[in-house]
C-alpha positions in Angstrom: 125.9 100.8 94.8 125.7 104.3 96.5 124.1 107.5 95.5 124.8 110.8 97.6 121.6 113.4 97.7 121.7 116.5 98.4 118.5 118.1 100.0 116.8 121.6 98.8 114.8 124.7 100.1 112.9 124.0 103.3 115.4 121.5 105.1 117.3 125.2 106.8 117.0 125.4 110.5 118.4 127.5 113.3 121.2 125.7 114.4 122.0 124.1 111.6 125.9 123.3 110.8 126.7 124.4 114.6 127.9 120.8 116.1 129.7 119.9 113.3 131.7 123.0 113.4 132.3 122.9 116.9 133.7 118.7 116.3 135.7 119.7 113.1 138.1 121.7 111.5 137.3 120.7 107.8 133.7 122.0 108.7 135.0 125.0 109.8 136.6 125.7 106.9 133.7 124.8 105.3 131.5 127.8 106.5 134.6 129.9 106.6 134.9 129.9 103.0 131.3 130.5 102.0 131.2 133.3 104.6 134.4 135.0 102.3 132.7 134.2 99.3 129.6 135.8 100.4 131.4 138.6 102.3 128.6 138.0 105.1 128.7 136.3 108.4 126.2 133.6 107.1 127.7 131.0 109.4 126.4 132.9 112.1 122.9 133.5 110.8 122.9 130.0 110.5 123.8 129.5 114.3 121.9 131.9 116.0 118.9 132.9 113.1 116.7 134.3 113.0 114.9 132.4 111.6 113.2 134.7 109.6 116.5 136.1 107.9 117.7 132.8 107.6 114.7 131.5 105.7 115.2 134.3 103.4 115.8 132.9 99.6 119.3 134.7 99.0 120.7 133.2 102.7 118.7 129.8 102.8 120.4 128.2 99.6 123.9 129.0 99.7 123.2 128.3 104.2 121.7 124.7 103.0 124.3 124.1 100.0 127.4 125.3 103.1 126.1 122.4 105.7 125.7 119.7 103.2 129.7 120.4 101.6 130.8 120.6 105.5 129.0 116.7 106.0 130.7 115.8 102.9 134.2 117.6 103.8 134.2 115.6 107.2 133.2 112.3 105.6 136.0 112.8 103.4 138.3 114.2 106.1 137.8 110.6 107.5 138.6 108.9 104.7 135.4 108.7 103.1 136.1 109.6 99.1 132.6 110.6 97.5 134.0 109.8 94.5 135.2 106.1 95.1 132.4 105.1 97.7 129.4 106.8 95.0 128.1 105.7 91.5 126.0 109.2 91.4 124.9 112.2 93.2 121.5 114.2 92.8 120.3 117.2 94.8 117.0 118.3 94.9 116.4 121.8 93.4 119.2 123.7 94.5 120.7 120.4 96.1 121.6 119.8 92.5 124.2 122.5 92.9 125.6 121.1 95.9 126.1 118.0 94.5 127.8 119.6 91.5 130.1 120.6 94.0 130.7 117.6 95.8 132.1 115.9 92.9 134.3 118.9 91.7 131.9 120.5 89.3 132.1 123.8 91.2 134.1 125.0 93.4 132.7 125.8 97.0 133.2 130.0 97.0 131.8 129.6 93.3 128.8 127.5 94.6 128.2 130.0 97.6 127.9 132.8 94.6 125.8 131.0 91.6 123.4 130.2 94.6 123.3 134.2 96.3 122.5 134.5 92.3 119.8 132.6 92.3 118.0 133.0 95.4 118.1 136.9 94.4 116.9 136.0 90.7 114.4 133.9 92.3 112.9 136.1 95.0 113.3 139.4 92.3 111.5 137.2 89.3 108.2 137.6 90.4 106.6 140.5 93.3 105.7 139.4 96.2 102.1 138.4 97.0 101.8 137.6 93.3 102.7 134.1 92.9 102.1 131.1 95.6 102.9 127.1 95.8 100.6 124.6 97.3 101.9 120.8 98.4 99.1 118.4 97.4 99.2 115.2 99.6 97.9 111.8 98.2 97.9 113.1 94.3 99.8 111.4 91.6 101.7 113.6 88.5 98.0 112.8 86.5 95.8 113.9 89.0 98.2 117.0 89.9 98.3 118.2 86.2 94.5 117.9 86.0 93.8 120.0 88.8 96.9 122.5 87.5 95.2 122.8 84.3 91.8 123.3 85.8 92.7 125.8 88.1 95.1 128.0 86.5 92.3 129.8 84.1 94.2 131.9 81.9 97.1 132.2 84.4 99.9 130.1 85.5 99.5 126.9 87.6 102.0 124.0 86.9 103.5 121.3 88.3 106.4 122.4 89.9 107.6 119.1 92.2 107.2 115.7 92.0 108.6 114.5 95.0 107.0 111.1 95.5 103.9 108.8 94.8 102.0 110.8 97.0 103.2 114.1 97.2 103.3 116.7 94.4 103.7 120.5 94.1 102.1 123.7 92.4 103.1 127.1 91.8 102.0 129.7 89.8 99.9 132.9 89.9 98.9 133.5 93.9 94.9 133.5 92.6 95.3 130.4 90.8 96.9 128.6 93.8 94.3 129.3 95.5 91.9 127.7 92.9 93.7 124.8 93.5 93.1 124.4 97.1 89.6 124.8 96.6 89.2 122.4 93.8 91.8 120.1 95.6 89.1 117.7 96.8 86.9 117.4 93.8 90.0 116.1 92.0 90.2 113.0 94.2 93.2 114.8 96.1 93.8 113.9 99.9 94.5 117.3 101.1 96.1 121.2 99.5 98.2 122.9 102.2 99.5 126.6 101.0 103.5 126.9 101.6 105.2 129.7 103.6 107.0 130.6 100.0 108.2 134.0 99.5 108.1 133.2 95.1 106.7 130.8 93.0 109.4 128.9 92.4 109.8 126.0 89.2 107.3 127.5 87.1 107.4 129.5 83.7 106.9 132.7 86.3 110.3 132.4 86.7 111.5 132.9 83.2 113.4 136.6 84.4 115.4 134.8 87.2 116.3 132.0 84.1 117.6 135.0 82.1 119.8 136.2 85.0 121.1 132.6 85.9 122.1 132.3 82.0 124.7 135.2 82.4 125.6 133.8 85.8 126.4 130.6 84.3 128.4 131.8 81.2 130.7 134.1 83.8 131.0 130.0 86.0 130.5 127.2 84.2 130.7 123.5 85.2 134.4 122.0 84.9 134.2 117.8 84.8 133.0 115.9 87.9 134.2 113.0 89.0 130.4 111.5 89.4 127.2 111.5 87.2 124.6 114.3 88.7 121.0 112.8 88.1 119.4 116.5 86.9 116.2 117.4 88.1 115.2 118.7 84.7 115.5 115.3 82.9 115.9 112.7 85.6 118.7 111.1 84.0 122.4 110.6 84.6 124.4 113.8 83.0 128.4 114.0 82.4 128.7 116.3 80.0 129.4 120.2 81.8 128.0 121.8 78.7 124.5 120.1 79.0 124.9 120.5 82.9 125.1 124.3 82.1 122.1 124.7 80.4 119.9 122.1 82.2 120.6 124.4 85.3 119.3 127.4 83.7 116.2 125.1 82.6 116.4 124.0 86.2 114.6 127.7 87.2 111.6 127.1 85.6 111.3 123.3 84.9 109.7 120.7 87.2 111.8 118.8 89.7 111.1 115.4 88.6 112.5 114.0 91.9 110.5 110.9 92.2 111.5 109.8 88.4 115.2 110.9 89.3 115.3 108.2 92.1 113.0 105.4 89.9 116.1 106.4 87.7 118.8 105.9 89.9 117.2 102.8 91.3 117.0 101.3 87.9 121.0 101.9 87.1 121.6 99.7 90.2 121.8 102.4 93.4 120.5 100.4 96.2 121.7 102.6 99.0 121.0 106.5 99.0 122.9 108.6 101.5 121.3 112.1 102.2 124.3 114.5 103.8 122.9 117.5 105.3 119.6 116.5 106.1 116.3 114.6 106.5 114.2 115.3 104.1 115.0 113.4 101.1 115.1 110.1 102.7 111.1 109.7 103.8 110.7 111.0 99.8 112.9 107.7 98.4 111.8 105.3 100.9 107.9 105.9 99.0 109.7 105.4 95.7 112.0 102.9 96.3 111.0 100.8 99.3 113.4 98.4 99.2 116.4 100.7 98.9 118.4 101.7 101.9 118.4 105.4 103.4 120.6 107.2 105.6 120.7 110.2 106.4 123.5 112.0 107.9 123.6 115.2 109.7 126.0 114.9 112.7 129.2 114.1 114.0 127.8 110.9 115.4 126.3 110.0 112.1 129.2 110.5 109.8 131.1 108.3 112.0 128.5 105.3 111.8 128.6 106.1 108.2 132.3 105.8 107.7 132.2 102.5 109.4 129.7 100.7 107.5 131.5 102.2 104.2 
């Protein structure tokens, strides 16, 4: 049994999308249509960066949503159906939207512009140099959420990623972050490393950017899909387009509960997780499902193993 993931912010790179464009048409058409939607040359940014624009909020999620849809256009342009091969998809963070859109959810232009949506929402939400994230290696969810709670002091510090056994994520206040680093240690946590973030991102910070992705939503809601989307919000399977809806809006401020989401989809029966459109998620499962099998595929070469073991 096969789930398809979909990874989130931080997997962008110069460069990213170029091969397969260059080896396919349906990944041409891919970044042409987001580029319409958009009305920018975001294909190109892609390409040739920089990186600095690139990383960027508003350009990094629909860029990262545009190269996973192209690996799953290809796939299926090879006779790979998403839909037949899978039992579920997930995405992390904004992956979630990708996956929406793999299975029909969304379409691809509307994708492109619920995610320029939200990277704006997200980056306007909160100033910048006010709020900050921190990655804290070798910390469970119970040791995170003590050292959340005993940092934040009357300001906001949550748990905003649970990525895997060992790996889990602040944000909040930029001051409280910093608390957390500090205090890291004497909390029995390996190591606190500050992320390059431009916003605090899944945290209640982000309420204003929730409030704007509400309208957003209303004006494009979810049609059916043709697979279950494992929602970071509740890590559990979801059909129903209404509840999608609103646990997407949640989704802004509400931990991503990634490493429950996979304990999830591992329970149901998935045995084999394919990440299109990057390598990030796949070190993240092996940690909380060992005995699953992970590929990840990125490039022409690797969507062609892939459609010969499928």
């Amino acid at each position: 049994m096969i789930a398809f993931v979909f990874p989130g912010q931080g997997s962008q790179k110069v460069g990213m999308g170029a091969e397969l464009a260059e080896a396919s048409s349906a990944a041409r058409e891919v970044f042409q249509e987001v580029d319409d939607a958009l009305s920018q040359k975001l294909f190109n940014l892609m390409g040739e960066g920089p990186e600095s624009e690139l990383t960027m909020t508003a350009n990094a999620q629909p860029a990262i949503m545009a190269n996973g849809m192209a690996v799953a256009r290809v796939l299926e342009a090879g006779g790979v159906n998403l839909s037949e091969k899978g039992e579920a998809v997930a995405g992390h963070s904004l992956g979630e939207y990708s996956a929406l859109a793999s299975v029909g959810a969304f379409s691809l232009s509307d994708t492109a512009k619920l995610l320029r949506t939200r990277g704006i929402a997200m980056q306007d939400a909160v100033p910048i140099g006010v709020g900050g994230m921190c990655a804290l290696l070798g910390a469970d969810l119970e040791k995170a959420q003590a050292l959340a709670e005993a940092a934040a002091e009357g300001e906001v510090c949550e748990v905003a990623n649970d990525n895997d056994p060992g790996q889990v994520v602040l944000s909040g206040h930029l001051s409280a972050i910093n608390r957390a680093v500090e205090l890291a240690k004497d909390h029995g946590i390996k190591r606190a490393i500050k992320l390059p973030v431009s916003a605090p991102f899944h945290c209640s910070l982000m309420q204003p950017a929730a409030q704007r992705m509400n309208l957003a939503l209303n004006d494009t809601k979810p049609n059916a899909f043709r697979l279950p989307v494992y929602s970071n919000v509740t890590a559990a399977a979801v059909t129903d387009p209404a509840t999608e809806r609103d646990l997407l809006v949640e989704q802004i401020t509400g931990r991503v509960r990634w490493r429950e989401s996979v304990m999830a989809m591992s329970d149901a029966g998935i045995t084999h997780f394919v990440e299109l459109g990057g390598k990030v998620l796949g070190p993240m499962i092996k940690k909380i499902a060992p005995d699953a099998t992970i590929t990840s595929v990125v490039t022409m070469e690797d969507i062609e193993a892939l459609a010969k073991e499928l």
